[in-house]
N, C-alpha and C positions, 0 to 999 in steps of 0.2 A: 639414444645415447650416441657417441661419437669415441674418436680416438682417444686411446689416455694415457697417459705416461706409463702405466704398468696396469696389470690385468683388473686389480679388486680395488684399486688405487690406497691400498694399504702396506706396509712395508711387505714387506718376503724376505724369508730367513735365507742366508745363502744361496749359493750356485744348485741348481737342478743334478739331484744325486743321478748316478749312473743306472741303468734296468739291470747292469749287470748281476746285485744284491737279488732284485727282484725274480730273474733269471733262474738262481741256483735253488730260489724256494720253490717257483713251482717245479724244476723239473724233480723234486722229492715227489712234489705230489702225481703229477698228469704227464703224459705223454702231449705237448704243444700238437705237435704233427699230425699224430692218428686222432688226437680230436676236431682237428678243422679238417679231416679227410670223413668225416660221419654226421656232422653236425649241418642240418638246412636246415634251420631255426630260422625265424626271421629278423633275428636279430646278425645272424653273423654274417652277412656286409658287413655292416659298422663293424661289428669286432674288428675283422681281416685289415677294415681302410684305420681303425683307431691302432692296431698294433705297429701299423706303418705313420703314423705320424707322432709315435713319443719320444722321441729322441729330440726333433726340432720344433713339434708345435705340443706340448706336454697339458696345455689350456683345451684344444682342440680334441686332443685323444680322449681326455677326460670326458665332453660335451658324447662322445662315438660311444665309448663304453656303457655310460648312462644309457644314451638309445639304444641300444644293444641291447641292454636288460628290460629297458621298458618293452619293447618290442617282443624280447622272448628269446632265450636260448636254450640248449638241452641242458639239464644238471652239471656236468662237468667242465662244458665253456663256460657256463653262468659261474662258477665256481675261479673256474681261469679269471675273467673278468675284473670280478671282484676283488681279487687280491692286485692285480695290475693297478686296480684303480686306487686300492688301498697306498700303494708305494708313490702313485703319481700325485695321489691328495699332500703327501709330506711332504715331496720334491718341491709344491706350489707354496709349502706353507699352511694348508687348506688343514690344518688340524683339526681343528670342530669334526670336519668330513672323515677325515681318518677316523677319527673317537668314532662317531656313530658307524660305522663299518664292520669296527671290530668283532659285533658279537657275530655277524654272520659270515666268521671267516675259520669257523672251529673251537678246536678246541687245546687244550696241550700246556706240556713247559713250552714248546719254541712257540707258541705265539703268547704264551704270558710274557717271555722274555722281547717280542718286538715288542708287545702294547708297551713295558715299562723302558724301554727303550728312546718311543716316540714320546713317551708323558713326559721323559727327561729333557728330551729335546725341543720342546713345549714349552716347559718351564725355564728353559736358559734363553729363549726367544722374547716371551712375555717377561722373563724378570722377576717370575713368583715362583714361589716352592712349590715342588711336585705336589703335595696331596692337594693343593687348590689348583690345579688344571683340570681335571676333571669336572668338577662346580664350574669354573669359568664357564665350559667350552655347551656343559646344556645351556646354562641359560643364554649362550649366544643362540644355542641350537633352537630356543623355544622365544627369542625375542623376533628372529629371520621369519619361522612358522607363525607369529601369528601376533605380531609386536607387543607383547604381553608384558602390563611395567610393573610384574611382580621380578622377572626377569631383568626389564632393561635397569630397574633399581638395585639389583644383584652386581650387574656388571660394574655398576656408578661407585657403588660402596669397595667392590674386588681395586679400580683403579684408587681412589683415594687411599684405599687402605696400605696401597704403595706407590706412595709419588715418584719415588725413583723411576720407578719402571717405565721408563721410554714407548717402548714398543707396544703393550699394554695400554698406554695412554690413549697413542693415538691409531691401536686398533681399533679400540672402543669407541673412539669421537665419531670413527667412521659408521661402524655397525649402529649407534644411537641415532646418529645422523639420518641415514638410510633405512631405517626401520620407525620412523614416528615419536620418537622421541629429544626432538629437537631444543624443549627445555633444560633434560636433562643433559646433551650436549654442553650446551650453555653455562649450567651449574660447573659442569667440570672445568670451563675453558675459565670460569671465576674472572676475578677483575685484569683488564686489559695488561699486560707487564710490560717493563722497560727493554725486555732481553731481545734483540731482532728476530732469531729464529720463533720464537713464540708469536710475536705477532704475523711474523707469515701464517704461522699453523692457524690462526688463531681467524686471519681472514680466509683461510682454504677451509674451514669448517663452516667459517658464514656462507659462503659461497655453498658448497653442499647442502646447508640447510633454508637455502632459499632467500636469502637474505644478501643479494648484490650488491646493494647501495651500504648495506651498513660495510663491507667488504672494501665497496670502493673507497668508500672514505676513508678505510684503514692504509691500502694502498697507497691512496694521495699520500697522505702523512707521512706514511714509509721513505714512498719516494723523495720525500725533502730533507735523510738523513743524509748528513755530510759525508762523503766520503763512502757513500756506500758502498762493500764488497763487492766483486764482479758476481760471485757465488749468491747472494740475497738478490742482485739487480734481475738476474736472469731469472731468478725465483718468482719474484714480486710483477714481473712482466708477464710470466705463464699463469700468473694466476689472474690479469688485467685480463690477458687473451681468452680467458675461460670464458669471465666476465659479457665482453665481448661476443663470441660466439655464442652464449647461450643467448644470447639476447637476441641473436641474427644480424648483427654488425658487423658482416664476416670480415669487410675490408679490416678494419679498426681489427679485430683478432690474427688477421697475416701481420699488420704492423707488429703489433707486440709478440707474437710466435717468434717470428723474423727475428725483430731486437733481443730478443731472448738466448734463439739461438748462438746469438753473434758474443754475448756475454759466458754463456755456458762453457763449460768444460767439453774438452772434445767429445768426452765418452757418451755424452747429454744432448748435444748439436742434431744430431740427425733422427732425433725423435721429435725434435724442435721445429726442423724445418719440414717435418711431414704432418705436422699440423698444421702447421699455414699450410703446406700443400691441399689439405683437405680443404680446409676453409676456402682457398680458390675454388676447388673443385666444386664447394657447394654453391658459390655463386656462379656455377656454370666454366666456368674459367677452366675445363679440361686439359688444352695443351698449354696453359702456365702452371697448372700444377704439376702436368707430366717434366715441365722444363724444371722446375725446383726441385723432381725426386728426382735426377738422374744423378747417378752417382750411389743412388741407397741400395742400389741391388741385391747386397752382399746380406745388406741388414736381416738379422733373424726372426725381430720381433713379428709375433705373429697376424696383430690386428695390420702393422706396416708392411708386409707381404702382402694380405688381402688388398690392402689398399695398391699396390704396386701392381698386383695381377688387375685390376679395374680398371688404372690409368692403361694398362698395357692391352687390354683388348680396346676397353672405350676409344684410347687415341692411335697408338700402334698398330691396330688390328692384327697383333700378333697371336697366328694359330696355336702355336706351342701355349701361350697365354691362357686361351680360350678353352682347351682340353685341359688345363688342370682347374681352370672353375668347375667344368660339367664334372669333373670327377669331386670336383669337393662339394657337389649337388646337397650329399646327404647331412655334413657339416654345416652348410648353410639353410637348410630347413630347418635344422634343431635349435640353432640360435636366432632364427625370425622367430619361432613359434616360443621361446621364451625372450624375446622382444632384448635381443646383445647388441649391439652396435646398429639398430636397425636401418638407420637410412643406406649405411655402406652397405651391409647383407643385400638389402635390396636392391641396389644398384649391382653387385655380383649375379643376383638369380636373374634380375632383368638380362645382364647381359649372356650370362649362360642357356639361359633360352632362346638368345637372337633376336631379343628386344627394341 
């Protein structure tokens, strides 16, 4: 995998809520303090480095917490844990994750009242009534486990049965996509339509489901609408450049990243140009990719950090750079060993070892 526009490359429901909510529940429960003063678990590294990166990396903390528990904690971190991780799944959108958490987080009115809280919250995202978010979010949870198309035809029938629903839609093209069921993708994307935004969507699923050329020829086409919006130009070009790169045409994927950029909305631009960054970088092209991210320092996103601390040991040889890879050692073993952005991860542990 490589860099992506956002983390699941599925919508996400708003801004990333505050820990503060999260804060006031456990200190009902646990003393934070006196339990990381008694707790050498093996898991609580990650806890201690995951509680320190959810404010700005909330993707990262989440991958730490998981380690955390797989590794081992005592009962009352393990407990800590989990409820942090409960709040961060909703922050991301990660519902499905939220739901399955729930039952090992007690019991009560106050956690009946978060669950039907988050189910509300669910349902105004997806676009369907509460008592079908539930049904959704297993059979997402058992299509992921083990692409089961008694499932993936649950989901197929949940989206048709409300066309309206946006966000619904095109959660699901993705999770189909991405889990083996690429027919049934298909069925739902139905016969090609006139409306622009659709046929973007429409070539970003072919693409996902392995299907470039049917994809590209969608694009060509695109591209010879008159007049076309700066908003679709810049679209239709990030999705050329995908094209491109998966295919290892990196030059051709900086051209169109680039032109993309240049059409984009400001807020959009420097997610733009750190993909062609990368694409240089994968053609060896180290300090022109370090010359095209300067200026992104500020940027928050997380996988464009990683990439910014690589360029900055790789070409910078800057130490400050280099101690916060070794410290994010344990971050980046958990996401090579479930294979995340892998060539960059590798390229961080390479260089954090002094490779």
């Amino acid at each position: 995998m490589t860099l992506t526009l956002n983390k699941n490359s599925h919508p996400v429901p708003g801004p990333l809520r505050q820990i503060a909510g999260l804060a006031i529940v456990l200190a009902l429960v646990f003393s934070f303090t006196q339990l990381q003063a008694r707790d050498e678990s093996a898991g609580r590294s990650d806890f201690d480095l995951a509680y320190r990166f959810e404010n700005d990396a909330p993707s990262t903390a989440i991958l730490l917490y998981e380690r955390a528990l797989r590794l081992g904690l005592q009962d009352d971190m393990a407990r800590a844990a989990r409820w942090r991780l409960f709040y961060l799944y909703r922050g991301t959108g990660e519902y499905g994750q939220a739901f399955a958490l729930l039952p090992r987080l007690g019991g009560g009115s106050r956690l009946n009242a978060i669950a039907a809280e988050t189910r509300s919250e669910a349902a105004r995202w997806l676009g369907i009534p509460e008592a079908e978010v539930g049904r959704f979010y297993e059979a997402v949870r058992k299509l992921r486990a083990n692409h089961d198309p008694e499932a993936a035809r649950q989901v197929t029938a949940m989206v048709q049965a409300h066309p309206g629903a946006i966000a619904l839609r095109q959660f699901s093209l993705g999770e189909l996509a991405d889990n083996g069921h690429s027919d049934l993708a298909l069925e739902l994307l139905g016969a090609e339509e006139s409306d622009l935004a659709a046929r973007l969507e429409r070539a970003d699923v072919l693409i996902r489901l392995g299907k470039p050329a049917l994809a590209q020829d969608l694009l060509y086409r695109i591209s010879e609408t008159p007049d076309l919006p700066t908003a679709q130009m810049s679209r239709m070009l990030y999705l050329m450049g995908r094209i491109y790169r998966d295919s290892e045409q990196h030059n051709l994927a900086v051209a169109c990243f680039r032109m993309a950029a240049h059409y984009a909305q400001e807020n959009g631009q420097d997610r733009l140009r750190a993909l062609a960054a990368f694409s240089l970088y994968r053609m060896g092209l180290a300090s022109q990719a370090r010359a095209l991210m300067r200026g992104l320092e500020e940027d928050r996103s997380e996988a464009i950090r990683l990439f910014m601390l690589v360029l900055q040991v790789d070409v910078d040889h800057d130490a400050a750079a280099l101690a916060e890879l070794r410290a994010m050692r344990p971050v980046l073993e958990e996401k090579q060993r479930r294979n995340i952005t892998t060539f960059l991860v590798n390229e961080a542990l390479r260089l954090a070892s002094g490779r």
